[in-house]
PyMOL commands that place a pseudoatom at each C-alpha (Angstrom):
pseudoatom trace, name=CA, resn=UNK, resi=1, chain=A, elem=C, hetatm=0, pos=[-119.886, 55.818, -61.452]
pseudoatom trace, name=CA, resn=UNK, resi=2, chain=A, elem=C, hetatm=0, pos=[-117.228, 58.829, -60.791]
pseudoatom trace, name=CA, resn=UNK, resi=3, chain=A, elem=C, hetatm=0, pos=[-117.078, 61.667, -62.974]
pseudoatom trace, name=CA, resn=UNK, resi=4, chain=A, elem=C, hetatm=0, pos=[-114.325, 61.935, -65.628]
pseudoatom trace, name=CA, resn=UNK, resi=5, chain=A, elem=C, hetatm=0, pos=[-111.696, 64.083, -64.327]
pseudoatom trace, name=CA, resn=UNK, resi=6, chain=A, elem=C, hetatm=0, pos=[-111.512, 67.535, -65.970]
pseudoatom trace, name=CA, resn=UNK, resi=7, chain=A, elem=C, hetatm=0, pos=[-110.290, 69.788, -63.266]
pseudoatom trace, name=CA, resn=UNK, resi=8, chain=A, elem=C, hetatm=0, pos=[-108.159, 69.285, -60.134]
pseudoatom trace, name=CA, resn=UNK, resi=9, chain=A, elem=C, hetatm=0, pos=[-111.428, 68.223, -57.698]
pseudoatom trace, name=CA, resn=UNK, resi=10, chain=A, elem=C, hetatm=0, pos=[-113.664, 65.312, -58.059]
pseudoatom trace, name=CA, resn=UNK, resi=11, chain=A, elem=C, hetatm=0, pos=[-115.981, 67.234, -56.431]
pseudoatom trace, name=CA, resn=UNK, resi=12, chain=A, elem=C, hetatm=0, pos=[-116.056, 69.787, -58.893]
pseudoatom trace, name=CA, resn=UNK, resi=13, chain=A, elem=C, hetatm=0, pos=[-116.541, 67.241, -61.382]
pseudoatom trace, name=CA, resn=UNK, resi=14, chain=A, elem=C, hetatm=0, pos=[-119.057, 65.411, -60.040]
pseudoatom trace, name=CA, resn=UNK, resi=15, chain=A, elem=C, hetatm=0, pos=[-121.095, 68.763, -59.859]
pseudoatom trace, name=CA, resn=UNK, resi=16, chain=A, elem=C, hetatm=0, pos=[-120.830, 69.445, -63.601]
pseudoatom trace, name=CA, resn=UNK, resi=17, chain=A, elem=C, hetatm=0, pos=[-121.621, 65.407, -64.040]
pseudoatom trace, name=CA, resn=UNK, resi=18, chain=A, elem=C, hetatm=0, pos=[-124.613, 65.798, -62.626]
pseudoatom trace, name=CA, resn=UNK, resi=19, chain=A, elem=C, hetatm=0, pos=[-125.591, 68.897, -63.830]
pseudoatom trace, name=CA, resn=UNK, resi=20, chain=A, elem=C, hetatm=0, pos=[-125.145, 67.596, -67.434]
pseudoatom trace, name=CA, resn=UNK, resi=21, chain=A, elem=C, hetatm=0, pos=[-126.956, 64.819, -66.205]
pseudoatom trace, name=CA, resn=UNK, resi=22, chain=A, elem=C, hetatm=0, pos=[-129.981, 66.608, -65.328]
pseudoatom trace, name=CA, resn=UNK, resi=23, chain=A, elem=C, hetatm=0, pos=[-130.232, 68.418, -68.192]
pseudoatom trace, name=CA, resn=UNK, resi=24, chain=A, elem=C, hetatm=0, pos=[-129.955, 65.821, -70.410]
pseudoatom trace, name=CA, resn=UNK, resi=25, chain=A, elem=C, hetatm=0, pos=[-132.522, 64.298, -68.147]
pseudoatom trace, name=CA, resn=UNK, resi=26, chain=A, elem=C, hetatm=0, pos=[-134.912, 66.968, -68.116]
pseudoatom trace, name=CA, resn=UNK, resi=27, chain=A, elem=C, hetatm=0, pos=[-134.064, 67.954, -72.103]
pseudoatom trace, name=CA, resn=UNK, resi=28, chain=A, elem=C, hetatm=0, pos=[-135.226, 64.229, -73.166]
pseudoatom trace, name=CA, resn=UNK, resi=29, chain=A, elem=C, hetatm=0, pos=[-138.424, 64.261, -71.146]
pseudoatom trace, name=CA, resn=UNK, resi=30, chain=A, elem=C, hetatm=0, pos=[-139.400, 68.241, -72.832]
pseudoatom trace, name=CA, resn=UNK, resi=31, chain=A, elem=C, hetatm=0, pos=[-138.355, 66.707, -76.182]
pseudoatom trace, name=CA, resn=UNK, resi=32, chain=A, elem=C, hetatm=0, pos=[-140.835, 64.107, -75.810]
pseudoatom trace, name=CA, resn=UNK, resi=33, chain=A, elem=C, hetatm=0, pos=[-143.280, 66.977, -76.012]
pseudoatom trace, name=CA, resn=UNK, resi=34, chain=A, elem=C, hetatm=0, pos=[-141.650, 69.189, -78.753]
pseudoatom trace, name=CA, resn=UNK, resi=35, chain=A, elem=C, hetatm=0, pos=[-139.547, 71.432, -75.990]
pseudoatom trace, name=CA, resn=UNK, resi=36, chain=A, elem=C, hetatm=0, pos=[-136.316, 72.174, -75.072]
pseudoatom trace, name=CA, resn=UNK, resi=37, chain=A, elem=C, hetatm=0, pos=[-134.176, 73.544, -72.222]
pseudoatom trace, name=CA, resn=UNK, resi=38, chain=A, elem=C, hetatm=0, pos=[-133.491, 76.273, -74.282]
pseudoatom trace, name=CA, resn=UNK, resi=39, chain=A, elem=C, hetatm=0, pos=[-136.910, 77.245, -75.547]
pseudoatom trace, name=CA, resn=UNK, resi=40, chain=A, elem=C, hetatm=0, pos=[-138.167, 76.634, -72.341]
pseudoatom trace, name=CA, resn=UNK, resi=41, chain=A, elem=C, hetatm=0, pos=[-135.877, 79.177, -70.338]
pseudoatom trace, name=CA, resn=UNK, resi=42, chain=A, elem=C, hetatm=0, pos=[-136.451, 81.884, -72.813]
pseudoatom trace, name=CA, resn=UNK, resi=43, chain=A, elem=C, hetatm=0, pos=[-140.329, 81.174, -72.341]
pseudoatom trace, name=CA, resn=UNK, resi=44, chain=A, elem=C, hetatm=0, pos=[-140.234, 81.487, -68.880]
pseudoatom trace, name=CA, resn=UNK, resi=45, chain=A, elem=C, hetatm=0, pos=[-138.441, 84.417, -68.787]
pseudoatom trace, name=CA, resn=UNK, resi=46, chain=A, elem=C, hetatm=0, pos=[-140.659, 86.306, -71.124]
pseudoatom trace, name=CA, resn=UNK, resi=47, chain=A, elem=C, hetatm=0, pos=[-143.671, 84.890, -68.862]
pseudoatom trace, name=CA, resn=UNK, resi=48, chain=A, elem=C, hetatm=0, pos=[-142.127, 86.398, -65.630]
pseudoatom trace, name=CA, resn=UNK, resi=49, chain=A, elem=C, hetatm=0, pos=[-140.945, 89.722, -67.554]
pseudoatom trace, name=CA, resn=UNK, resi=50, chain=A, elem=C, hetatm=0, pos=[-143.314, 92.643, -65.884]
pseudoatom trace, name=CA, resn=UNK, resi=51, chain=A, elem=C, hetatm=0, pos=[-143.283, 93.531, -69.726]
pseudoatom trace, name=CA, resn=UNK, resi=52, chain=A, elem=C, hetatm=0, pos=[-142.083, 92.865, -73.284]
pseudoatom trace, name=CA, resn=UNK, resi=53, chain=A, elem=C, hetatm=0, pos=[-138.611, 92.503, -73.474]
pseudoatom trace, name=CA, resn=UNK, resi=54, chain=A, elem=C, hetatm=0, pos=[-136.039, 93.732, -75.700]
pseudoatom trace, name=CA, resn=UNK, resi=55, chain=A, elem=C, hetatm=0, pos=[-133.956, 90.635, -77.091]
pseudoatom trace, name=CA, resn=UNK, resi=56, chain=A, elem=C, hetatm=0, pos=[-131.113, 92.264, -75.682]
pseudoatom trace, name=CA, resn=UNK, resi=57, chain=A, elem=C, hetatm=0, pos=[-132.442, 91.836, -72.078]
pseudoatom trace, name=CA, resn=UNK, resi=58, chain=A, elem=C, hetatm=0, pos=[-133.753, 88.186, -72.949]
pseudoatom trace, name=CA, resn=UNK, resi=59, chain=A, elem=C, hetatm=0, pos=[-130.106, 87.254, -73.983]
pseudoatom trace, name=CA, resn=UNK, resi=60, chain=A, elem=C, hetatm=0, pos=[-128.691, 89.563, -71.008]
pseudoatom trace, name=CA, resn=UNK, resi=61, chain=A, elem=C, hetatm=0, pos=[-131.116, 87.497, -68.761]
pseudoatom trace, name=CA, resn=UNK, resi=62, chain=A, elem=C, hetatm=0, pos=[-130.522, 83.786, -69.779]
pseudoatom trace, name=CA, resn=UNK, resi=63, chain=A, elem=C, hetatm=0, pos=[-126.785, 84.940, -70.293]
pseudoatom trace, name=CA, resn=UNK, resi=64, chain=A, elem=C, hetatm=0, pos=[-126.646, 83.639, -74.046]
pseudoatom trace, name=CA, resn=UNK, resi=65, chain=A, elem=C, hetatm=0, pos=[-124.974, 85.141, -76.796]
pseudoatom trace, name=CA, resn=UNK, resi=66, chain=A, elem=C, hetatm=0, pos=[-127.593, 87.770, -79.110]
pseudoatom trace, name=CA, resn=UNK, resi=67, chain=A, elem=C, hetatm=0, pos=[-127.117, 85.498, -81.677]
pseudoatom trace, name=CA, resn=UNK, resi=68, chain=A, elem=C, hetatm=0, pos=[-128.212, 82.004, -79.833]
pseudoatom trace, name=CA, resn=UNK, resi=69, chain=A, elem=C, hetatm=0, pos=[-131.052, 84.580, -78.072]
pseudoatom trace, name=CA, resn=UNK, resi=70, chain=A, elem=C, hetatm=0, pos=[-131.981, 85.248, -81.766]
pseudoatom trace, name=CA, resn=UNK, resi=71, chain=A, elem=C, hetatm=0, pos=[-132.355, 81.606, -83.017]
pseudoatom trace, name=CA, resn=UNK, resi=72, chain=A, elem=C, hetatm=0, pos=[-134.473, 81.021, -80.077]
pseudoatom trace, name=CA, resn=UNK, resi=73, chain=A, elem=C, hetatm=0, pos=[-136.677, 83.348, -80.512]
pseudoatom trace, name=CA, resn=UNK, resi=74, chain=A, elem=C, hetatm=0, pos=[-137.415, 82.977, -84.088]
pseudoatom trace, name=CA, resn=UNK, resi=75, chain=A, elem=C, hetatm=0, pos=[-137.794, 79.590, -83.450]
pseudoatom trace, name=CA, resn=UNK, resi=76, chain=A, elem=C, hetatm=0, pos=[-140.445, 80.438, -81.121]
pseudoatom trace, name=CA, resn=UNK, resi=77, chain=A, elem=C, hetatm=0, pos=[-141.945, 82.829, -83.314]
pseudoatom trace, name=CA, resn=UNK, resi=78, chain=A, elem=C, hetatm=0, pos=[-142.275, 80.202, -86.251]
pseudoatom trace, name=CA, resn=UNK, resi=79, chain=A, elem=C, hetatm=0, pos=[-144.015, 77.732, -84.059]
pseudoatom trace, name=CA, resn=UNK, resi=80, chain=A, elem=C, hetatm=0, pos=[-146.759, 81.191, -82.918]
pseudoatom trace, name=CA, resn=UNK, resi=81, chain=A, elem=C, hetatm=0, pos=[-145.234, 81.484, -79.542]
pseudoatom trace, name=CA, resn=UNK, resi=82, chain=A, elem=C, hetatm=0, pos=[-143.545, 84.129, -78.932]
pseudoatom trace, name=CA, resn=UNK, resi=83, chain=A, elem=C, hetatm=0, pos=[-144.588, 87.597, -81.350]
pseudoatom trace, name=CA, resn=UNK, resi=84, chain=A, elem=C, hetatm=0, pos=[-142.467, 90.939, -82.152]
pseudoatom trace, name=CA, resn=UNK, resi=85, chain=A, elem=C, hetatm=0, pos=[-144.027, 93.968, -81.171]
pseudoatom trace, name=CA, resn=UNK, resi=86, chain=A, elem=C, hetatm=0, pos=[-143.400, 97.479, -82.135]
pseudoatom trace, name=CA, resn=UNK, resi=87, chain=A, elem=C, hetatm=0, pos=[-141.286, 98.956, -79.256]
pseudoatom trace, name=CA, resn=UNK, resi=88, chain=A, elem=C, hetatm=0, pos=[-143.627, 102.366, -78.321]
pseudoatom trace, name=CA, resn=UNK, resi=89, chain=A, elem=C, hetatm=0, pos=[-141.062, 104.493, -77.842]
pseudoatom trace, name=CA, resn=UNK, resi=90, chain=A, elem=C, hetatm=0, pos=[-138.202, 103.282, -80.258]
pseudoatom trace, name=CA, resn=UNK, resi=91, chain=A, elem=C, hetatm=0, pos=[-139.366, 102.888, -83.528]
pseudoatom trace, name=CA, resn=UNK, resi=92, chain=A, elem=C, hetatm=0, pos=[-136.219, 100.575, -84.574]
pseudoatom trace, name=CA, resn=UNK, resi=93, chain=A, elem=C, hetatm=0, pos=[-136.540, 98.188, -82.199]
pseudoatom trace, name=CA, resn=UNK, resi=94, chain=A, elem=C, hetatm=0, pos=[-139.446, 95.537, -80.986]
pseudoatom trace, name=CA, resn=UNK, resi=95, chain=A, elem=C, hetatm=0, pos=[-140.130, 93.566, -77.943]
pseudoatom trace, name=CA, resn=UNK, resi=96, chain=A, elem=C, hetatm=0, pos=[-140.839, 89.920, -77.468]
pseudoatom trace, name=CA, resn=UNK, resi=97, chain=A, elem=C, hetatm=0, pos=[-143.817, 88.951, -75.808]
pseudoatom trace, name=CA, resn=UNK, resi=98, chain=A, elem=C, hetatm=0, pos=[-146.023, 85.282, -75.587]
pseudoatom trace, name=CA, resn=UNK, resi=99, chain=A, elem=C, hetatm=0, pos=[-148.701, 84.635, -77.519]
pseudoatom trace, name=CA, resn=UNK, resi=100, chain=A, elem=C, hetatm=0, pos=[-151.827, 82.619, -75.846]
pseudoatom trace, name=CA, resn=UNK, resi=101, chain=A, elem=C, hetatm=0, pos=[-150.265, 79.478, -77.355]
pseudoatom trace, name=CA, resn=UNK, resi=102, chain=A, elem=C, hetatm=0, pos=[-147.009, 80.062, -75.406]
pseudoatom trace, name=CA, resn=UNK, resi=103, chain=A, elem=C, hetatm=0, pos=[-148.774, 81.358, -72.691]
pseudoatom trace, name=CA, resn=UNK, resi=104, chain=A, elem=C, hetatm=0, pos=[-150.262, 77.377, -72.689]
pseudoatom trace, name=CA, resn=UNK, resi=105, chain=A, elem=C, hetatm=0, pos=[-147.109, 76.074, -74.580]
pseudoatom trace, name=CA, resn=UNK, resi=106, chain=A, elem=C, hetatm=0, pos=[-145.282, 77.777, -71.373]
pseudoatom trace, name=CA, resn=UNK, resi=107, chain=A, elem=C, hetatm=0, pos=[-147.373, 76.152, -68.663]
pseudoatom trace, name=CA, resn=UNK, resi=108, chain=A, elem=C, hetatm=0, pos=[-146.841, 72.177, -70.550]
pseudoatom trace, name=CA, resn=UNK, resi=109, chain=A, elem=C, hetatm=0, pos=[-143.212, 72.884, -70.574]
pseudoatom trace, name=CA, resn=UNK, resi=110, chain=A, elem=C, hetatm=0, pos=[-142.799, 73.575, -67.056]
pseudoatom trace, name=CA, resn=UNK, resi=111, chain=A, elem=C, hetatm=0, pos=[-145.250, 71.153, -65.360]
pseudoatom trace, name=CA, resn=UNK, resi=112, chain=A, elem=C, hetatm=0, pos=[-143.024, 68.245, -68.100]
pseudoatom trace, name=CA, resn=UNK, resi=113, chain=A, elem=C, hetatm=0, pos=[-139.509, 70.261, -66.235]
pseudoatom trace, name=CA, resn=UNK, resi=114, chain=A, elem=C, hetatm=0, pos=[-141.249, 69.644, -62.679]
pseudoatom trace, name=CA, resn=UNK, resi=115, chain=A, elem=C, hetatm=0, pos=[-141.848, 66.092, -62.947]
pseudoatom trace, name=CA, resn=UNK, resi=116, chain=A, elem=C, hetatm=0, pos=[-138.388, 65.567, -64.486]
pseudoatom trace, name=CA, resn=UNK, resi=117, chain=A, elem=C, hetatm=0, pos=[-136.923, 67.037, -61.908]
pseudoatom trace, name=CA, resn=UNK, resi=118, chain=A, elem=C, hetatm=0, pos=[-139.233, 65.166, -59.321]
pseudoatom trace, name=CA, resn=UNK, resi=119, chain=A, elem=C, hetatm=0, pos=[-137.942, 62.316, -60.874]
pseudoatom trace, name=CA, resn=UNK, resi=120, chain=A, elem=C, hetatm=0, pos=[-134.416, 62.663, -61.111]
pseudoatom trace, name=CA, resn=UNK, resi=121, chain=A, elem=C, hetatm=0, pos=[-134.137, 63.523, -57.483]
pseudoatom trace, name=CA, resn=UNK, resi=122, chain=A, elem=C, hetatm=0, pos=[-136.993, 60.872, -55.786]
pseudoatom trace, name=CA, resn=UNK, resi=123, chain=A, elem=C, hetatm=0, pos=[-134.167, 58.862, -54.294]
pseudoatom trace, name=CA, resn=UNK, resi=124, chain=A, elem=C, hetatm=0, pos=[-133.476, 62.123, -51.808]
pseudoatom trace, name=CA, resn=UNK, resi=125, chain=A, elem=C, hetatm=0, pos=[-135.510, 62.611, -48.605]
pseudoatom trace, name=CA, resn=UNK, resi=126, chain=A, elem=C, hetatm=0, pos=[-136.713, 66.190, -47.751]
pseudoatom trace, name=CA, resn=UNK, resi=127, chain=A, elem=C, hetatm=0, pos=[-133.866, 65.585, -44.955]
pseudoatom trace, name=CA, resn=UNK, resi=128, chain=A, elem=C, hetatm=0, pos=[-131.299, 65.030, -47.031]
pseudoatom trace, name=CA, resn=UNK, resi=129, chain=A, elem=C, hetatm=0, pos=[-132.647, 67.355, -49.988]
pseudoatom trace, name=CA, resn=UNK, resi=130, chain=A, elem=C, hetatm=0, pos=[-132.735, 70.315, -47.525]
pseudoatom trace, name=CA, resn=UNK, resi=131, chain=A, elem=C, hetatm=0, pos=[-129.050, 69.347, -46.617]
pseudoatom trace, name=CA, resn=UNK, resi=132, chain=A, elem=C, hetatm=0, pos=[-128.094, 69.411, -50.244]
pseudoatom trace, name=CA, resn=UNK, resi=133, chain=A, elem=C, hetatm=0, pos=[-129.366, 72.594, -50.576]
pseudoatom trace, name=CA, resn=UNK, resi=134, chain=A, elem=C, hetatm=0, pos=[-127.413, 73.673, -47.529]
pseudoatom trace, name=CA, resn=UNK, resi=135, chain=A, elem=C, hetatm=0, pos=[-124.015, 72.801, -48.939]
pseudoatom trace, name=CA, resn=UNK, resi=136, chain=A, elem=C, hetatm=0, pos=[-124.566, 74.169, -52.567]
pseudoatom trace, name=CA, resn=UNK, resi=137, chain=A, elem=C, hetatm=0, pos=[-125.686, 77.840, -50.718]
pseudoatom trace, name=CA, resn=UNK, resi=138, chain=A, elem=C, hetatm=0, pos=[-122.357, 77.974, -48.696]
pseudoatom trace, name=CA, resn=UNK, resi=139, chain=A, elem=C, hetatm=0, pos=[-120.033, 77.264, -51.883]
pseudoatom trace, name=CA, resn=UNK, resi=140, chain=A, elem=C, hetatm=0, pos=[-122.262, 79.300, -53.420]
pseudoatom trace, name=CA, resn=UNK, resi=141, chain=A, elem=C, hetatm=0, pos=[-121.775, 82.388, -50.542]
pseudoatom trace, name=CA, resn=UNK, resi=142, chain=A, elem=C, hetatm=0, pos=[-117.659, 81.578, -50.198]
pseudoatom trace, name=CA, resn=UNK, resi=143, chain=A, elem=C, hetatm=0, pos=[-118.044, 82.208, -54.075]
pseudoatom trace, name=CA, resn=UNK, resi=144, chain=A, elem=C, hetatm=0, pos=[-118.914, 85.870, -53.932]
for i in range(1, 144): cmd.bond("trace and resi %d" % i, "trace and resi %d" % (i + 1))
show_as sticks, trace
zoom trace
């Protein structure tokens, strides 16, 4: 089935298609589990973080409006997560950091996201998965 034509090349198109595609895929199957896209991505970034981050950076880093970052997190927070901590040199401001549940809650998520994904895209061979991934890089680098 072609893409619905939004801009002026199917190709284009067909990218965002199946990008929406895979989310949706991938947000069903973490849904199944109590998870989102969303709450995932703002896990793993805190998990990766060297440190606590401020929410500014989390939102910076998943490039989401404070507000949206916000929501997330308290989300997150209510469900024992993700905790605030006293920043140690700013005593307005707190960092985000994950508890041992999201820690665990963290590791479910992403093993749920890796068989999604394994899913969606079992009807590619490494040969033609590696050539996939060739083509996305150079629109990527002529993008720069």
């Amino acid at each position: 089935m072609a893409a619905v034509q939004g801009s002026s090349d199917i190709l284009i198109d067909e990218l965002y298609e199946t990008t929406y595609r895979l989310r949706d895929f991938v947000e069903t199957r973490l849904r199944e589990k109590g998870a989102s896209v969303a709450r995932l991505r703002a896990l793993r970034m805190l998990d990766r973080a060297q440190e606590p981050l401020r929410m500014r950076d989390l939102s910076e880093m998943a490039g989401i409006a404070p507000r949206t970052a916000t929501s997330i997190v308290d989300s997150l927070e209510r469900d024992g997560l993700v905790e605030r901590v006293r920043h140690p040199r700013d005593r307005r401001a707190f960092l985000l950091r994950l508890t041992e549940e999201g820690v665990r809650c963290h590791r479910e998520a992403e093993e749920v996201d890796r068989l999604a994904l394994a899913e969606a895209t079992a009807a590619l061979d490494a040969g033609e998965r590696e050539q996939l991934r060739g083509l996305l890089a150079r629109i990527r680098e002529h993008t720069v």
